[in-house]
C-alpha positions in Angstrom: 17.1 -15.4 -5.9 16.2 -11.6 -5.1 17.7 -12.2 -1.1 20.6 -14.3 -2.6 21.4 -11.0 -4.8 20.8 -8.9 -2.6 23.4 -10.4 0.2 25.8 -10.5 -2.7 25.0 -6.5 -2.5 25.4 -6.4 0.5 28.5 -7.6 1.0 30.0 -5.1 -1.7 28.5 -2.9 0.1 30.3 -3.6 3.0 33.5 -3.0 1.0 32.9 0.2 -0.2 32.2 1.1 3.5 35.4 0.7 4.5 36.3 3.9 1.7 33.3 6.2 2.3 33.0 5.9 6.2 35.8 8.5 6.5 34.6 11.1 4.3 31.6 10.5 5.9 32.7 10.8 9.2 30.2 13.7 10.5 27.0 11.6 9.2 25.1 9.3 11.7 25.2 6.1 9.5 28.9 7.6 8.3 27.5 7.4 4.6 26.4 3.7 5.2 23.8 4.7 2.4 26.5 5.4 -0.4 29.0 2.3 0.8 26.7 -0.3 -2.0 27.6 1.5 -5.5 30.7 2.9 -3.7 31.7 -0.5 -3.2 30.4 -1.2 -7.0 32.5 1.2 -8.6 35.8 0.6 -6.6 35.7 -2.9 -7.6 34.6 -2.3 -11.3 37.1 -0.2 -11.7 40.0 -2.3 -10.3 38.3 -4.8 -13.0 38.3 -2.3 -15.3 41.8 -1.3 -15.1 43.5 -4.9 -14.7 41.4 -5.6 -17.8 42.6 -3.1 -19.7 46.4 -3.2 -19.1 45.8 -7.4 -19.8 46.7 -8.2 -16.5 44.0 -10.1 -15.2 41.4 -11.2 -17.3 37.5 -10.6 -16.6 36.7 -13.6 -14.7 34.5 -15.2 -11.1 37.9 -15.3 -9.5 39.5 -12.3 -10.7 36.7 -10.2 -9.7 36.4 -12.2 -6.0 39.8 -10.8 -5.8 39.2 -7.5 -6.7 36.6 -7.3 -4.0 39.1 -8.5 -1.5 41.4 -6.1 -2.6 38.9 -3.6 -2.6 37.8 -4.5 1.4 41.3 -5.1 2.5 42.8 -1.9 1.6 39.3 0.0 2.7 40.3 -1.8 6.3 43.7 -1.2 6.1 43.5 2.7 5.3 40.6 3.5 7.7 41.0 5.7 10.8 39.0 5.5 13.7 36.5 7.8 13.8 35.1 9.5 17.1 31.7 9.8 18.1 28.8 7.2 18.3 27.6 4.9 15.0 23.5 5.5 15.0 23.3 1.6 14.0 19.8 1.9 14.2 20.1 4.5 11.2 22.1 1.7 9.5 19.9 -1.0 10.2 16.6 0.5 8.7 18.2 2.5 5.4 19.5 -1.7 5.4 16.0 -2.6 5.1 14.8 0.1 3.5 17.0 -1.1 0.4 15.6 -4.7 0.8 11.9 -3.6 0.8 12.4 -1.4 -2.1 14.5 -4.0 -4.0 11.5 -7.0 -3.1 9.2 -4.4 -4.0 10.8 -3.5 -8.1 11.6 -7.1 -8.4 8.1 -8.0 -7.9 6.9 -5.1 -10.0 9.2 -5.9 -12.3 8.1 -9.8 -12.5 4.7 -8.7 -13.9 6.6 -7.4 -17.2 10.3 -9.4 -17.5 10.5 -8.8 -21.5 14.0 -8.3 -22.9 12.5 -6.4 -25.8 11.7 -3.2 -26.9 12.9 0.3 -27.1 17.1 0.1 -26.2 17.1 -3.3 -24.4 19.0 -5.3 -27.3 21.9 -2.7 -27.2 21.6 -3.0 -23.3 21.8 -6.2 -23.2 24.1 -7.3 -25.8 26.8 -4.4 -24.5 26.9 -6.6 -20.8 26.6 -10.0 -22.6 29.6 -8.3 -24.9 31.6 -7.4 -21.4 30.7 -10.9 -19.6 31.9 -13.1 -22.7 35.1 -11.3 -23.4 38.1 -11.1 -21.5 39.7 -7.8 -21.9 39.2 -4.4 -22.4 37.9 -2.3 -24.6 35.1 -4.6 -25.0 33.9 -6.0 -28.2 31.6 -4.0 -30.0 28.5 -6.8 -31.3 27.3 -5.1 -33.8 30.4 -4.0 -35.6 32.6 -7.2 -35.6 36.5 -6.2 -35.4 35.7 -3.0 -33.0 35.2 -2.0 -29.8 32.4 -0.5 -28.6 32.7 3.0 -29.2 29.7 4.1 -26.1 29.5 4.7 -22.4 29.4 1.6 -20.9 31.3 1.9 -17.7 27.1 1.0 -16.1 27.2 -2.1 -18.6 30.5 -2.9 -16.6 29.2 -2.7 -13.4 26.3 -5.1 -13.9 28.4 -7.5 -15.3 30.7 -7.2 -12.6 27.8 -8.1 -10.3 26.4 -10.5 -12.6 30.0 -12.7 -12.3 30.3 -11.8 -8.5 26.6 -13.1 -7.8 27.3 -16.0 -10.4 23.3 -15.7 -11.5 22.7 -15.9 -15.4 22.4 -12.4 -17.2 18.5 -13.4 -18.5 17.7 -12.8 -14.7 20.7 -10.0 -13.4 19.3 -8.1 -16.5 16.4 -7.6 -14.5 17.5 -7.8 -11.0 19.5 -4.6 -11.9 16.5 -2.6 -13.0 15.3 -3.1 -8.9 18.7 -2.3 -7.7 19.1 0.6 -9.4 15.2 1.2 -7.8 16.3 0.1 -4.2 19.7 2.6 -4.3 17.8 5.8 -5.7 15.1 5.5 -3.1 17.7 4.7 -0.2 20.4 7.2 -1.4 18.1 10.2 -1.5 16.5 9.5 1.4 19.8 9.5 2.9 20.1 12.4 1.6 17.4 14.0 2.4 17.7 12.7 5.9 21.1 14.4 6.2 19.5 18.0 4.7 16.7 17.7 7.4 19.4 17.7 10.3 18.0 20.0 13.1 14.2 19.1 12.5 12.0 17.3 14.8 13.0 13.1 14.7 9.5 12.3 13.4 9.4 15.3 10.8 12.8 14.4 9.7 11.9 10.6 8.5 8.5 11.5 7.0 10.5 14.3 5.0 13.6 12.1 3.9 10.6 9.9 2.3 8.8 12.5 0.9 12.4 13.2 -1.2 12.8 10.2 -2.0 9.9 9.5 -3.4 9.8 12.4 -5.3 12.7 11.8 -6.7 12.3 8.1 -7.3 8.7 7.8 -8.3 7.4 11.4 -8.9 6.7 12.7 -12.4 5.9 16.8 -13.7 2.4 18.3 -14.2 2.0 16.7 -17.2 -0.6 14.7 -15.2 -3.1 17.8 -15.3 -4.1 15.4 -18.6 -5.8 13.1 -16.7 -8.5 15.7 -16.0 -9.1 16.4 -19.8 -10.2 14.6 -22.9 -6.9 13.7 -24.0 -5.2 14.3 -26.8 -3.4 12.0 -29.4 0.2 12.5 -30.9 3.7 13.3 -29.5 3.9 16.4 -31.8 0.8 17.9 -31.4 0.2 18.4 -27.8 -2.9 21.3 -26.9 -3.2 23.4 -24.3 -4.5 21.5 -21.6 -7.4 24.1 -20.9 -8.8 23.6 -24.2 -9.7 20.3 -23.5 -10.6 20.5 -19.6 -13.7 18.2 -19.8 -14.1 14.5 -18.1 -11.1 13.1 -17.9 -10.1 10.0 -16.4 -7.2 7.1 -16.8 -7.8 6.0 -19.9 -6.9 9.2 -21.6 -3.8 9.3 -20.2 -0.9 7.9 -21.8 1.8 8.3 -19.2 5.0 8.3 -22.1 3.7 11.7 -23.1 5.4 13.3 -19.8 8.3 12.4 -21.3 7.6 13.9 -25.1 5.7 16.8 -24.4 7.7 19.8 -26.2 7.9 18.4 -30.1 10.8 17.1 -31.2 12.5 16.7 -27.4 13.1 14.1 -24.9 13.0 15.3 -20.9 12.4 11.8 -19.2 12.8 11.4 -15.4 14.0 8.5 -12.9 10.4 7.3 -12.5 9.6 7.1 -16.1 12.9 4.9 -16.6 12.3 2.8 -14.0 8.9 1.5 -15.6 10.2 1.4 -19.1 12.8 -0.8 -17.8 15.9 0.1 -20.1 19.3 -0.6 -18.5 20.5 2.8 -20.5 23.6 5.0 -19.3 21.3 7.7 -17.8 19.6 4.6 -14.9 22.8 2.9 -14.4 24.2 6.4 -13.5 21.6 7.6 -11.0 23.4 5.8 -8.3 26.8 7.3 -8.8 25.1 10.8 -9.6 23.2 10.6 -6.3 26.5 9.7 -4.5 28.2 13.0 -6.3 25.6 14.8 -4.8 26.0 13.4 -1.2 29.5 14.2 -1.6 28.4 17.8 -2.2 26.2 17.7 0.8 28.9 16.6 3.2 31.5 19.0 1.8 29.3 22.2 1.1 26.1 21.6 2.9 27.8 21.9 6.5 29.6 24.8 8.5 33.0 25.0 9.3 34.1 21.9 6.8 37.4 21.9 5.6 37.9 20.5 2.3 40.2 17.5 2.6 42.8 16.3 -0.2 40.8 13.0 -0.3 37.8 14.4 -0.8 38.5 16.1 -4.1 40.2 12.6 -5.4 37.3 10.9 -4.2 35.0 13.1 -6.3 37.7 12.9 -9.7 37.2 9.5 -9.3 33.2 9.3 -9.3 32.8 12.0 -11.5 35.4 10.0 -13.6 32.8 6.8 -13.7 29.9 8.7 -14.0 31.4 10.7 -17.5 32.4 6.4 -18.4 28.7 6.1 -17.8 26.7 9.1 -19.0 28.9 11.5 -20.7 27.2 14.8 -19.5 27.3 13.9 -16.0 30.6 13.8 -15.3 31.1 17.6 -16.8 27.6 18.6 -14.7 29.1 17.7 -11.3 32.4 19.2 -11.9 30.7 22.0 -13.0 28.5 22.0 -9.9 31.7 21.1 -7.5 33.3 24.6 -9.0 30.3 26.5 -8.3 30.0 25.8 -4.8 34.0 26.1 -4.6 34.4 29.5 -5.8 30.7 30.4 -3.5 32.4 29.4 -0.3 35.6 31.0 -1.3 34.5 34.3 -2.8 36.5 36.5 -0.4 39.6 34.4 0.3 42.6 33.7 -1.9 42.6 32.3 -5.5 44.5 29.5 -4.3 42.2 27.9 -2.1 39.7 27.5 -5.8 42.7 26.4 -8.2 44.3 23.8 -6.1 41.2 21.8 -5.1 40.1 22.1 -8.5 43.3 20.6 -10.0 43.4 17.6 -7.4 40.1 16.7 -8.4 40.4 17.5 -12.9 43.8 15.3 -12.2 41.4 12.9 -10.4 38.8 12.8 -12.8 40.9 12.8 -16.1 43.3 9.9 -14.7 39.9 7.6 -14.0 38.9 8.4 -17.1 41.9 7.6 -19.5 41.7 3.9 -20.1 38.0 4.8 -21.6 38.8 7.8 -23.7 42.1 6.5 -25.2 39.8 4.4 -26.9 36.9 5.9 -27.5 35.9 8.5 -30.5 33.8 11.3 -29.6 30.3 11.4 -31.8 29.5 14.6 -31.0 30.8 17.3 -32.8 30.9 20.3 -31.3 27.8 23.2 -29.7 25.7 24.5 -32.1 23.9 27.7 -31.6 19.8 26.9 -31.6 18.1 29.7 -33.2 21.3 32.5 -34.0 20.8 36.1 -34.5 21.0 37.3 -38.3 24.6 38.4 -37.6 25.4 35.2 -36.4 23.9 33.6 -39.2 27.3 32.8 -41.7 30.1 32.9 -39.2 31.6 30.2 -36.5 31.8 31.2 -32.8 35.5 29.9 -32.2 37.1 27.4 -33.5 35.3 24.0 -33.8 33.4 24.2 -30.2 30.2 26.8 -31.9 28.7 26.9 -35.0 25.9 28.5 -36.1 23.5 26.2 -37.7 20.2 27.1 -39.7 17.5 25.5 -37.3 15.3 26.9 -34.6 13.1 25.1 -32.3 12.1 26.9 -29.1 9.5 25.6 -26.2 6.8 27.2 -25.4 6.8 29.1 -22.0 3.5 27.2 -21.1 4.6 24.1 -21.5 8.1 24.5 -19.8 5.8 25.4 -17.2 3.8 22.2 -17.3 7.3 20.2 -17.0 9.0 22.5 -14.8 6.5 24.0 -12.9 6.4 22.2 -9.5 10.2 22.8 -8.9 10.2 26.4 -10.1 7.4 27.4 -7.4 9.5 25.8 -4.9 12.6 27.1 -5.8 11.2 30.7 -5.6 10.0 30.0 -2.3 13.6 29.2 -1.2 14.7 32.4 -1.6 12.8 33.3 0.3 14.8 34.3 3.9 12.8 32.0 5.8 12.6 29.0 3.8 15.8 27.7 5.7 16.6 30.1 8.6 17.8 26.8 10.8 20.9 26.2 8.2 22.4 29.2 6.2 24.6 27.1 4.6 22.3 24.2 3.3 20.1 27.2 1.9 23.4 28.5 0.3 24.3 25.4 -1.7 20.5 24.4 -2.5 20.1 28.0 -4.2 23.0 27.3 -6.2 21.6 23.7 -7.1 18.5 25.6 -7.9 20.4 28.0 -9.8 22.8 25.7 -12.1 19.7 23.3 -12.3 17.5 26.4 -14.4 20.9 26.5 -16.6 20.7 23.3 -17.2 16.7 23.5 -18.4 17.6 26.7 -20.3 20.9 25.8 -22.4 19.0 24.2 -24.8 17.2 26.7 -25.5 20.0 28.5 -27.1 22.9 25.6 -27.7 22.9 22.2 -28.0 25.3 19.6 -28.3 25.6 18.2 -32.4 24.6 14.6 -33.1 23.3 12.4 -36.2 19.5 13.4 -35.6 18.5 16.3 -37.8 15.2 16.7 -36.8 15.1 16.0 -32.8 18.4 18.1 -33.1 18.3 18.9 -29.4 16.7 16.2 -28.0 19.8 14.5 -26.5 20.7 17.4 -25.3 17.5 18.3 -23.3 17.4 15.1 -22.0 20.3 14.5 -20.8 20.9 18.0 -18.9 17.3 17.8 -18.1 17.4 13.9 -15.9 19.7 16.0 -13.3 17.8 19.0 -13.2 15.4 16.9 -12.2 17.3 14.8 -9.7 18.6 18.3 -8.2 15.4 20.0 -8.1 13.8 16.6 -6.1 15.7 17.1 -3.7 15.3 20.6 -3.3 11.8 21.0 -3.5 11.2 18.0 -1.1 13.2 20.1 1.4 11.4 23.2 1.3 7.9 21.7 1.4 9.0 19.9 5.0 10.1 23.3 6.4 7.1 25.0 5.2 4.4 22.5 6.6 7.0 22.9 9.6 6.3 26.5 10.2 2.5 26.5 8.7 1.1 29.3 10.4 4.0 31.7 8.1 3.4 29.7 5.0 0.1 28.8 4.9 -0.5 30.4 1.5 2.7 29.0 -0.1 1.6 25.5 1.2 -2.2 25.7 -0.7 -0.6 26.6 -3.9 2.4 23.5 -3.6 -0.7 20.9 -2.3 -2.2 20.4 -5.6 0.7 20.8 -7.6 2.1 17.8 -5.3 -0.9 16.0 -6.1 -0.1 16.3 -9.6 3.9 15.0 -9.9 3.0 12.4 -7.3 0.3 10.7 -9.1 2.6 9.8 -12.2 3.5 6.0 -11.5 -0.2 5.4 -10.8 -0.8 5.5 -14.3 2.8 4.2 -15.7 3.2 1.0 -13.6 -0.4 -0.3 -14.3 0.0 0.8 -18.2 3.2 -0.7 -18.3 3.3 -4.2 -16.1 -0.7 -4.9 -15.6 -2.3 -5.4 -12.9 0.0 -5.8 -10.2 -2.0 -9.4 -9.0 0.4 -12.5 -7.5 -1.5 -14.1 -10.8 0.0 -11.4 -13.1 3.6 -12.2 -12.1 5.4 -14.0 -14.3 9.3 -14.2 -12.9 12.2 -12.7 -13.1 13.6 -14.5 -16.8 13.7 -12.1 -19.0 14.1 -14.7 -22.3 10.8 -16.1 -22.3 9.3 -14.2 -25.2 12.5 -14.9 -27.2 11.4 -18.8 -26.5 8.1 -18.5 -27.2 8.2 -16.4 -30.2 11.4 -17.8 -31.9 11.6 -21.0 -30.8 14.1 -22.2 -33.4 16.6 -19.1 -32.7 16.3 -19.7 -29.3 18.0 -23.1 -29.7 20.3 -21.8 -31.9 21.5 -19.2 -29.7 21.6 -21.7 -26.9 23.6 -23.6 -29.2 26.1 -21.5 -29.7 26.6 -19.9 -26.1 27.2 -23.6 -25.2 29.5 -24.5 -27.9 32.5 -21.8 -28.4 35.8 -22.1 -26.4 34.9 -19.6 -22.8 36.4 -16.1 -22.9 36.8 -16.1 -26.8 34.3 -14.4 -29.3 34.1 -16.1 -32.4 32.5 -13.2 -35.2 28.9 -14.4 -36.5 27.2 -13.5 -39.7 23.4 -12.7 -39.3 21.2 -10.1 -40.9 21.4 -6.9 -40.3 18.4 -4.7 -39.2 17.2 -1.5 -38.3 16.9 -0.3 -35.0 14.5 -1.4 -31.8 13.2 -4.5 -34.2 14.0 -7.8 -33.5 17.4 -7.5 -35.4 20.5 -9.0 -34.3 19.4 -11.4 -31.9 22.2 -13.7 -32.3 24.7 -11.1 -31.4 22.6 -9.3 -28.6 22.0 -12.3 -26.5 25.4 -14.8 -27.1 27.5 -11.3 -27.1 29.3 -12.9 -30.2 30.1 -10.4 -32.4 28.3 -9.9 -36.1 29.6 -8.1 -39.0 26.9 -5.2 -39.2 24.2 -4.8 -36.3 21.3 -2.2 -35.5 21.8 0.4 -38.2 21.3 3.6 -36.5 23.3 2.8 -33.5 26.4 2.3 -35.3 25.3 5.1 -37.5 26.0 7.0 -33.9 28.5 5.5 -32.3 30.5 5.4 -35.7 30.2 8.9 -36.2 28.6 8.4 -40.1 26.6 6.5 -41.8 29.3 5.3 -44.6 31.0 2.3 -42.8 28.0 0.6 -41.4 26.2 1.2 -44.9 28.9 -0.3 -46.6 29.1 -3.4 -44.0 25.6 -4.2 -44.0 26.1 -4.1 -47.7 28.6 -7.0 -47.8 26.4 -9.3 -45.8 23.5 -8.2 -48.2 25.8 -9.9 -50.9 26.7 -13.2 -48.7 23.5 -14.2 -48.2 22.0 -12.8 -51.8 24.3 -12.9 -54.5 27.8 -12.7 -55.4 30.0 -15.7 -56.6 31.7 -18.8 -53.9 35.0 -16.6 -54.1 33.6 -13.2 -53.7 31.6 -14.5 -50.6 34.7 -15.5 -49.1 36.9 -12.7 -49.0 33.8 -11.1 -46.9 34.0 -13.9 -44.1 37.5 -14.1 -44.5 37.5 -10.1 -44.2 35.9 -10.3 -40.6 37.0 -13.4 -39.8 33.4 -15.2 -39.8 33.2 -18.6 -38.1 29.5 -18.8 -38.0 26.4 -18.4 -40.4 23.4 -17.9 -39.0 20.5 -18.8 -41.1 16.9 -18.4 -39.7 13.8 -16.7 -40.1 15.0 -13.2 -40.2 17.7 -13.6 -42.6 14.9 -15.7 -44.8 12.5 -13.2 -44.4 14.9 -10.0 -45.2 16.8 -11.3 -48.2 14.3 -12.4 -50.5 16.5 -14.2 -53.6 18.9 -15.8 -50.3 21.2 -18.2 -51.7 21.7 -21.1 -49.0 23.4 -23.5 -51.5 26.0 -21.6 -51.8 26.4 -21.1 -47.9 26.4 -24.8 -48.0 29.6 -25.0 -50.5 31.3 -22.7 -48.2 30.5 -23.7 -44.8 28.9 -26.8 -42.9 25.9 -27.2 -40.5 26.5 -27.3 -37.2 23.3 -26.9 -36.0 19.3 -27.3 -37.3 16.0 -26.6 -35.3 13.3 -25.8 -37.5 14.1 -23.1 -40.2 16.9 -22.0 -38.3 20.5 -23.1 -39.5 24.0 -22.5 -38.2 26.8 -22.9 -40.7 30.2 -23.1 -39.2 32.9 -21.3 -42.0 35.0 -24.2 -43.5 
């Protein structure tokens, strides 16, 4: 199954070759590297779009043909380029991705759960996508609307879930070592291409040192290990007040990722073991590929910015904002930078004119989604204000000054961020890059925009539903590509200063240990996470099994019912409503059908307020509890109910449940234990 998905891989891949090979033209492999989620987005996109304008619905055939489309039109506009293909190049980043995909699939097999943490929403948003027909999709937890997220990622596996024609239960996790298999391949592509001018040998070992930093590494949180330990997310001590023997069971590896109270700052590595299909993993790929775009555009001498190349960007950054909102505005952001750096001393036209090309770009890609979609966040807040701050607005609706402080303390920013700041200070050094002016150019400004991007929420953040962890999203969010930026810089500058040891001998005996420390992270976090990692230990690649083996009666059911509902058509089901990362919702999640009130703080989210989820969860409260034969019917007729689920949740939840009257209002369709489904009569 793994080889099978990964030659349907490959042949998108292929695809999406035929678009990048041109912009790539001055790289060996001519961006062979970038041509898989190239190929991915190109053809999710022309899904996308059909979809949306009810052209061509979302199905095996319609998506085979946007992937000939896709390959015909890549052939049809490519040039010839000049100069020699390294094939070799292209045959070991090739394999490369196929070790590293083998590789996370196996990992992966020891731990195959579909549970826990954001997994339900993950999955039910693509089951959502691959049982509808259009788009929007249908949101399942909020019957009657669409979903109001980013789930342009959630599009893309389902896209290669239909192309590769493999059931979701197994794509699900097939993804997570995908998403693996491109991060490590793409950066060391990248790093490959930064290294251009070092030694052949020097050049390999240092594109695999950046990838793996970037892939697997984690921050100096790890120092831990080598003290008693501590216990509590909030209450983290200075790690030398509690030097003493340490060792691997005092480390709890999540803590890396909850260190400053009250904030989230995760990293690729971390995601990759906790397994959640979220926004931030399925946009690795497409940020990775914004960044090589950087690198071929900025990163060499004498390159000429080309019209495609600022549409091609639009258009990324377009699906990376559909993806991960931040993104999007990060690598624009980063794009101007570099922009207005290489044209400091020339005209203003040669800034404005690229720039509009690509916001055009961007903004067109991104209209389908934000036509329909309704911003949750509501402006910048100020974090912390001065006292004359303190009862006025800063401009209209974009700041507000809001009574709450929280700042981090500079020892622990250090413990996150340390590693990359002591390499990024060696950069500016004047020797750090002698061999390419320009590449030290851009990676300063990287360096630069990636310390913005740790220090904004220090002072702003952007305004969500969470009181308390008011700048969490925030932190990490702008945080993840800090990280991703500051990989790839730091990997670079520890290969040229091994390079020339004899001038940076010093430097290099204070980056050893703190090496030592980010690169022992997944030590810890893979054996914590998926066991032992023993041929016995591996279970397979089903993510479902628990769902069997636990709820044996709602597994039926919901095989039921994905069996037995005209295709392409979504039929609304009535099950109880629950809280967030519980069990909840099952019914919904995993048939994509959708259900009249779903995971509460979610919705709470996505619906900008707590009123109309409150009042829907509310209503189904009164179906299953109370409320007369007439009453209960204007509810399903309401949301246009066709199904009743009644199992062990719903029996557990709502104590005084009234199933007689169900019975009056609906018939069985289907038994298996406890668990009973009613169809509407």
């Amino acid at each position: 199954m793994v080889l099978y998905w990964w030659l349907v891989w490959w042949v998108v891949g292929l695809a999406g070759w035929t678009w990048i090979g041109k912009i790539f033209s001055s790289w060996e492999d001519r961006g062979y590297g970038f041509g898989k989620i190239c190929g991915v987005l190109l053809v999710t996109f022309a899904v996308y779009g059909l979809g949306f304008v009810k052209i061509l619905p979302f199905s095996f055939w319609g998506t085979v043909g946007c992937l000939a489309g896709v390959f015909g039109i890549g052939r049809i506009r490519r040039n010839k380029v000049k100069g020699k293909v390294n094939w070799k190049l292209i045959v070991a980043e090739e394999l490369l991705f196929g070790a590293a995909l083998v590789v996370w699939a196996y990992v992966k097999g020891h731990e195959p759960t579909i549970n826990g943490l954001e997994k339900f929403m993950d999955y039910g948003f693509t089951k959502s996508i691959l049982t509808g027909q259009y788009f929007p999709p249908a949101d399942m937890w909020f019957a009657g609307k669409t979903i109001n997220y980013y789930y342009f990622g959630h599009l893309y596996l389902a896209v290669m879930t239909r192309l590769s024609g493999i059931d979701l239960a197994y794509t699900f996790n097939l993804i997570l070592a995908t998403l693996f298999a491109l991060t490590f391949t793409m950066s060391f592509g990248i790093g490959h291409r930064l290294l251009e001018g070092v030694g052949k040998k020097t050049r390999i070992a240092g594109a695999f040192l950046i990838a793996y930093l970037l892939s697997l590494s984690g921050n100096l949180h790890t120092i831990y290990v080598f003290t008693k330990g501590y216990a509590g997310e909030n209450s983290p001590p200075p790690f030398w007040q509690i030097l003493g023997k340490g060792g691997k069971d005092n480390y709890w590896y999540p803590n890396a990722t909850r260190f400053i109270p009250y904030t989230i700052h995760e990293f690729p590595s971390y995601s990759f073991v906790v397994s959640d299909i979220h926004g931030h993993v399925l946009s690795i790929p497409i940020a990775l590929l914004l960044i090589g775009l950087l690198v071929n555009i900025f990163g060499q001498k004498e390159r000429k910015l080309r019209f495609s190349d600022c549409v091609f960007y639009g258009f990324t950054a377009g699906t990376a904002f559909m993806t991960n909102a931040l993104d999007g505005p990060i690598y624009l952001g980063l794009f101007a930078l570099l922009l207005m750096a290489q044209n400091f001393q020339t005209n203003l036209k040669s800034i404005i004119k690229p720039m509009l090309v690509l916001v055009v770009a961007f903004v067109i890609t991104a209209l389908p989604f934000l036509i329909t979609f309704k911003p949750f966040v509501n402006g910048v807040a100020v974090n912390c204000p001065p006292a004359f701050l303190a009862e006025r607005k800063i401009g209209p609706l974009l700041f507000e000054t809001v009574d709450k402080c929280q700042k981090s303390p500079l020892w622990m920013m250090l413990v996150l961020w340390g590693f990359f700041v002591y390499a990024g200070i060696w950069l500016i050094n004047t020797q750090a890059a002698e061999e390419n002016k320009t590449t030290k150019k851009m990676l300063l400004l990287w360096s630069a925009v990636a310390l913005g991007l740790i220090i904004f929420p220090e002072f702003f953040y952007f305004k969500d539903i969470y009181p308390l962890h008011f700048r969490s999203n925030t932190m990490f969010k702008l945080g993840y590509q800090a990280f991703m930026l500051m990989s790839l810089v730091s990997g670079y500058v520890i290969v040229l200063g091994v390079r020339n040891f004899k001038k940076n001998k010093w430097w290099l005996m204070g980056i050893l240990p703190l090496l030592f420390l980010v690169s022992i992270y997944p030590t810890f976090s893979i054996k914590s996470y998926f066991g032992k990692i023993t041929s016995e230990g591996y279970k397979g690649l089903y993510g479902l099994k628990w769902l069997e083996e636990r709820y044996p009666d709602n597994y039926a059911g919901i095989t039921w019912l994905g069996n037995n509902f005209p295709r392409n058509t979504q039929p609304v089901i009535l099950e109880a409503g629950g809280d967030s990362y519980t069990d909840a919702d099952m019914f919904s999640t995993f048939t994509g059908l959708p259900t009249v009130a779903g995971w509460m703080v979610h919705e709470w989210l996505w619906r900008g307020g707590y009123d109309s989820i409150a009042a829907r969860t509310e209503e189904v409260r009164k179906v299953y509890e109370e409320g007369s034969g007439e009453e209960t019917m204007s509810i399903l007729t309401k949301y246009k109910v066709q199904f009743i689920v009644v199992g062990a949740l719903e029996r557990q939840k709502y104590l005084q449940l009234n199933e007689e009257k169900i019975k009056n209002l609906a018939s069985s369709v289907f038994a298996a234990g406890e668990t009973v489904i009613y169809r509407v009569n």
